[in-house]
SENU-987245 format. One line per field, with one value per residue: residue number from 1; chain; y, x, z of N, C-alpha, C in turn. Coordinates in pm, whole numbers, plus 50000, padded with zeros to 5 digits. Example, Ala and Ser with C-alpha at 12.3 -4.5 7.8 and 13.67 -1.06 7.14 Angstrom:
2
dolum <- 1_2
lodo <- A_A
n_py <- 49431_49775
n_px <- 51319_51285
n_pz <- 50780_50708
ca_py <- 49550_49894
ca_px <- 51230_51367
ca_pz <- 50780_50714
c_py <- 49670_50003
c_px <- 51320_51290
c_pz <- 50780_50787
REM end
This chain:
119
dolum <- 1_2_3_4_5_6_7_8_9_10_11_12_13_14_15_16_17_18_19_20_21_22_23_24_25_26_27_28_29_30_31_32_33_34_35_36_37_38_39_40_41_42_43_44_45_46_47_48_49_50_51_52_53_54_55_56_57_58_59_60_61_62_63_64_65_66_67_68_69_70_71_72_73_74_75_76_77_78_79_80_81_82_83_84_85_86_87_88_89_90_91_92_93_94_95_96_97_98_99_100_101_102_103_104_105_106_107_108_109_110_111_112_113_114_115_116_117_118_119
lodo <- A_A_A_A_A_A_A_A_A_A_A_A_A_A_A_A_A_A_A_A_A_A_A_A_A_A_A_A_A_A_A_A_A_A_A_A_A_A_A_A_A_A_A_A_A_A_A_A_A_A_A_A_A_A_A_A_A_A_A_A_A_A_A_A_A_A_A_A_A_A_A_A_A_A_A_A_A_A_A_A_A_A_A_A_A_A_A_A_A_A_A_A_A_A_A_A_A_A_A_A_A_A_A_A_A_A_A_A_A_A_A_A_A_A_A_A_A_A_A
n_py <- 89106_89097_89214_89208_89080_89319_89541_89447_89475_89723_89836_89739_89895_90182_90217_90266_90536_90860_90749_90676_90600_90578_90528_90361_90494_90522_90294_90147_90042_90003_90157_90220_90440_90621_90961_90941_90760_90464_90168_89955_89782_89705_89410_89511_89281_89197_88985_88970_89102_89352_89381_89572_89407_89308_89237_88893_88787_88809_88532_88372_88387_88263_88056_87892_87859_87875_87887_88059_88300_88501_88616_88919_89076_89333_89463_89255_89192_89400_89374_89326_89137_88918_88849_88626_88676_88530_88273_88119_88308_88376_88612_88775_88774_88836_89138_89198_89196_89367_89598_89584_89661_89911_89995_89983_90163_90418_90727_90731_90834_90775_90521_90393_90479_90294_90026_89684_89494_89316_88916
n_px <- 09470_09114_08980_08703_08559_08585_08508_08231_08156_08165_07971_07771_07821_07810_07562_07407_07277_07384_07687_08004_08334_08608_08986_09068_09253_09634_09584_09557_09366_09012_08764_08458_08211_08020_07894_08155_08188_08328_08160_08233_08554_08782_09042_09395_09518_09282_09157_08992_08722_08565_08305_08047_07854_07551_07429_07523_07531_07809_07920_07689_07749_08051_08058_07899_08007_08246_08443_08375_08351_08503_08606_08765_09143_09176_08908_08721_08650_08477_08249_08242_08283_08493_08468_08587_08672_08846_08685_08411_08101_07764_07651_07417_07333_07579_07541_07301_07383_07621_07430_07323_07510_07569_07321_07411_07566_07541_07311_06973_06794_06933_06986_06706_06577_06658_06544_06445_06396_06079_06069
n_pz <- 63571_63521_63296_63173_63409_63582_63438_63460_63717_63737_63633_63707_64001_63927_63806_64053_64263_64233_64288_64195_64038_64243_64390_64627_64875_64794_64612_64312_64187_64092_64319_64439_64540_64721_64829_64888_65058_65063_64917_64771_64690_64467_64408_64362_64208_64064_64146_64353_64498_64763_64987_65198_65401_65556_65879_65969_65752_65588_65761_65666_65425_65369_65481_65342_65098_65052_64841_64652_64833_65122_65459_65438_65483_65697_65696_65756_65978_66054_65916_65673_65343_65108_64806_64520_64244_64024_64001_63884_63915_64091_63862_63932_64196_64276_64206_64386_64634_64608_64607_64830_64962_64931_64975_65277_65315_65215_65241_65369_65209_64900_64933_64935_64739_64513_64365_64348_64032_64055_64129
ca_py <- 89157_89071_89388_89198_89097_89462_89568_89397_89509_89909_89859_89733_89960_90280_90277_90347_90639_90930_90632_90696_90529_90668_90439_90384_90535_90464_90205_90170_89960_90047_90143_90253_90496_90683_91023_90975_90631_90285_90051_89831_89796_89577_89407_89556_89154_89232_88870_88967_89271_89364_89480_89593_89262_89319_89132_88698_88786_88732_88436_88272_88351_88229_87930_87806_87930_87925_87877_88226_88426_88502_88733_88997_89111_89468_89519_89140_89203_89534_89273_89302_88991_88924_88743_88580_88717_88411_88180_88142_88366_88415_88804_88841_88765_88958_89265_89220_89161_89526_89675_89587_89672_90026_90074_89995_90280_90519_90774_90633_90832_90744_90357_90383_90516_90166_89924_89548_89398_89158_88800
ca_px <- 09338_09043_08897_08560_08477_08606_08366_08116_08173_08187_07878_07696_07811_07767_07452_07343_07210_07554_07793_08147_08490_08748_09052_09117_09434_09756_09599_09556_09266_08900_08685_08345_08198_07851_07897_08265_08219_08315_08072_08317_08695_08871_09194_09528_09532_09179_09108_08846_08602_08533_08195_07984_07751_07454_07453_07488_07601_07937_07934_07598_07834_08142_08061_07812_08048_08411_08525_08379_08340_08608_08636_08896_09204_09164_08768_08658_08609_08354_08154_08308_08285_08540_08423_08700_08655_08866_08623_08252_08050_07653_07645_07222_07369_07676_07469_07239_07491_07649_07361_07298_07653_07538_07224_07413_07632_07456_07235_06913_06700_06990_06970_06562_06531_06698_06404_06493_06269_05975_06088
ca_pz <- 63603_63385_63266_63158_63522_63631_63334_63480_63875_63701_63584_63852_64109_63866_63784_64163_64243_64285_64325_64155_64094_64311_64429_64765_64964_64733_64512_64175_64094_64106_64379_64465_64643_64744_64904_64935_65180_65021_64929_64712_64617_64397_64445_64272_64126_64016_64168_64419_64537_64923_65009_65305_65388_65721_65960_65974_65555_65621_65849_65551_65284_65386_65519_65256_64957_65052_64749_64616_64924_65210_65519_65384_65579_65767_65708_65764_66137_66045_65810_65533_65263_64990_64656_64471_64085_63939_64033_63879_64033_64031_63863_64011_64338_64330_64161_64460_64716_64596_64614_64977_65035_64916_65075_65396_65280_65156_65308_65346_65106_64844_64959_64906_64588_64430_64343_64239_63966_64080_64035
c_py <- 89131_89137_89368_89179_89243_89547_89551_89458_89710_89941_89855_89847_90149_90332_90293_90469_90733_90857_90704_90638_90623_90542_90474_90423_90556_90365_90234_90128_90037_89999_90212_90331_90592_90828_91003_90820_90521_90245_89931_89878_89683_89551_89447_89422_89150_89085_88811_89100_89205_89441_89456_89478_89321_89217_88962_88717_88717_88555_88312_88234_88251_88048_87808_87796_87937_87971_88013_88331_88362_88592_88784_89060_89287_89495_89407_89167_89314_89480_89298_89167_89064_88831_88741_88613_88612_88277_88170_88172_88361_88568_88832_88845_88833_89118_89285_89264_89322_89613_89679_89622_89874_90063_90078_90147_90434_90577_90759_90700_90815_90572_90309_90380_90406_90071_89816_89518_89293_89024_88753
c_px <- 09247_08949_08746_08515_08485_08534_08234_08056_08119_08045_07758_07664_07803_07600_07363_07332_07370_07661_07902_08231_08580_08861_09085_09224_09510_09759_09554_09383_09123_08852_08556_08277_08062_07895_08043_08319_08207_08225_08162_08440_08730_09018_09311_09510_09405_09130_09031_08789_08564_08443_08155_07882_07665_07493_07433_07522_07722_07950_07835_07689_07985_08144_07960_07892_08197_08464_08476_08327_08455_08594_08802_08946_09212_08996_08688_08566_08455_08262_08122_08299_08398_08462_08551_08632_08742_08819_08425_08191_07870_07622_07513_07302_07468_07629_07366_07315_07572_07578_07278_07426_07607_07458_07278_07482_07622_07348_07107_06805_06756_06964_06813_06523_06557_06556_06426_06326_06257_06061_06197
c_pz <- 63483_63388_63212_63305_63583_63559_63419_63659_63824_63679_63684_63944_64009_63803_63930_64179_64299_64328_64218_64164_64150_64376_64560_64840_64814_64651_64387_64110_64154_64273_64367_64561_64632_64832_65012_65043_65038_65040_64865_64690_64584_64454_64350_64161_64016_64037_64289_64501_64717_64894_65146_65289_65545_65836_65965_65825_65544_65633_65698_65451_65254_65416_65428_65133_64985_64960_64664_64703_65078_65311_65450_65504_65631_65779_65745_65905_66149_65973_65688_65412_65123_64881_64592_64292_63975_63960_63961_63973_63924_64052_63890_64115_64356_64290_64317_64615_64702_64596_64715_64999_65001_64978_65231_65387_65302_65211_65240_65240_64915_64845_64932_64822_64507_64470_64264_64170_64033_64039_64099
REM end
C-alpha cells in the first residue's frame, strides 16, 4: 500500500464538510464516510479507491480511461467507479471526482456548502 497516495486520498476526502474515516464491514484499510453513508473506500492492496460517480460517469470514465478507471465488483452496477492508485492519476480530477461522489452522498445542505475555486 502506498501511504503517500492514501495520504493524499485522506486528505481530500477529510476536509469535506463532517466527512470521517471509518472502515468498511471487516476491512482494514481506509474508508470514507459523510453521515455514516460511504462516499469512498480504499482497497486492502491500497491499489485503487471506489466512489459514487452520477449518472453516464461511469460508462465516460471507463471507457475513455481504462487504464485508470474500472467498474468495481459488488457496487459497479449502483454506479460506482474504481480508479486504479498504481497508475498516474490526475489528483484535480480525482479531488473533484470525490467530491461529486460526496455531494451525491451527502445530505444536500452538506453537499452545497462545498464551493470549487473559479478556474
Amino acid at each position: 500500500m502506498d501511504e503517500t497516495v492514501i495520504t493524499r486520498i485522506r486528505e481530500i476526502c477529510l476536509r469535506l464538510p463532517e466527512a470521517l474515516e471509518k472502515p468498511f464491514g471487516g476491512h482494514t484499510s481506509p474508508a470514507f464516510r459523510v453521515r455514516n453513508k460511504l462516499f469512498v473506500m480504499t482497497s486492502e492492496d491500497g491499489l485503487s479507491m471506489t466512489f459514487k460517480a452520477g449518472p453516464g460517469v461511469q460508462e465516460a470514465l471507463v471507457s475513455d480511461a481504462p487504464e485508470q478507471f474500472f467498474v468495481p465488483p459488488y457496487v459497479g452496477s449502483k454506479g460506482w467507479v474504481g480508479a486504479r492508485l498504481d497508475v498516474p492519476q490526475d489528483w484535480a480530477e480525482i479531488a473533484d471526482l470525490i467530491e461529486d461522489s460526496y455531494r451525491l452522498i451527502a445530505p444536500r445542505r452538506l453537499g452545497a456548502s462545498i464551493v470549487r475555486p473559479a478556474g
